[in-house]
C-alpha positions as CSV (number, residue, x, y, z in Angstrom):
1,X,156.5,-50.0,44.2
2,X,153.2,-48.9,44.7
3,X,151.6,-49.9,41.3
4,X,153.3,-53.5,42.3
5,X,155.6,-52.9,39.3
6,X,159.2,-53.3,40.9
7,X,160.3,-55.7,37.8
8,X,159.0,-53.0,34.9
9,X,161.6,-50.8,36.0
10,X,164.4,-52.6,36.5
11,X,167.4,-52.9,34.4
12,X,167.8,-56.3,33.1
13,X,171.0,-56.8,34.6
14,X,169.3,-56.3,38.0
15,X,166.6,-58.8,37.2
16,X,168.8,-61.6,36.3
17,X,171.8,-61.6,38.6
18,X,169.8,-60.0,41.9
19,X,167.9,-62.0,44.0
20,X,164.2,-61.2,44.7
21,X,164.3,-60.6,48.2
22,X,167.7,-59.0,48.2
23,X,165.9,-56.1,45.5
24,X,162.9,-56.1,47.2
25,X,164.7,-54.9,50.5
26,X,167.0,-52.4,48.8
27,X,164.1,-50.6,46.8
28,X,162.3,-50.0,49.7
29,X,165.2,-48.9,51.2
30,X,165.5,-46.6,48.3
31,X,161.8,-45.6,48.6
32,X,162.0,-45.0,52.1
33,X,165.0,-42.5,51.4
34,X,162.8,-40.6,48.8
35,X,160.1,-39.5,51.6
36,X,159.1,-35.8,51.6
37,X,159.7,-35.9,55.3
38,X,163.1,-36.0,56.9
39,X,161.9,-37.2,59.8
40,X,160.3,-40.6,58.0
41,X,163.6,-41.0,56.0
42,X,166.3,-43.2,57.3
43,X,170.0,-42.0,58.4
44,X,172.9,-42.3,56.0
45,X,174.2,-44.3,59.6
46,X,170.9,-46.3,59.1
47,X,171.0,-46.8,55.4
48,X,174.9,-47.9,55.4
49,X,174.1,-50.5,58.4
50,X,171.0,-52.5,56.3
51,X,173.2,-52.0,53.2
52,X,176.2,-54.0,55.3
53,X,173.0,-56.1,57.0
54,X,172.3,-57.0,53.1
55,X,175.3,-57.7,51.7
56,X,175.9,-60.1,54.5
57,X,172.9,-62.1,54.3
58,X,174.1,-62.4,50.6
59,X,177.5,-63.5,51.4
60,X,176.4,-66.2,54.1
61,X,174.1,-67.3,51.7
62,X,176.4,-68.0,48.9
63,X,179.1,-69.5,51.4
64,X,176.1,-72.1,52.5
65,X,176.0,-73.6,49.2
């Protein structure tokens, strides 16, 4: 994520059925659980609430269409 090169290390599967912004939230997510600091990494209580908060911007999304 630093380097800017989110799509060179995603699975192909990933890259074609995700959605940009939905990958782009989860791998920072996922980078922000990875700090060195426990203090600077989210909760499992946090991480489980934006996971919900993601999967149900997804959902609304689809049921708009």
């Amino acid at each position: 994520m630093q380097k800017n090169i989110l799509s060179a290390i995603l699975e192909a599967r990933v890259r074609k059925e995700g959605k940009g912004t939905e990958i782009r939230v989860v791998s920072n997510l996922a980078r922000r659980c990875l700090e060195l600091n426990g203090r600077n990494r989210p909760t499992m209580r946090e991480v489980t609430m934006e996971l919900e908060a993601i999967q149900m911007l997804g959902e609304n999304a689809q049921n708009d269409r």
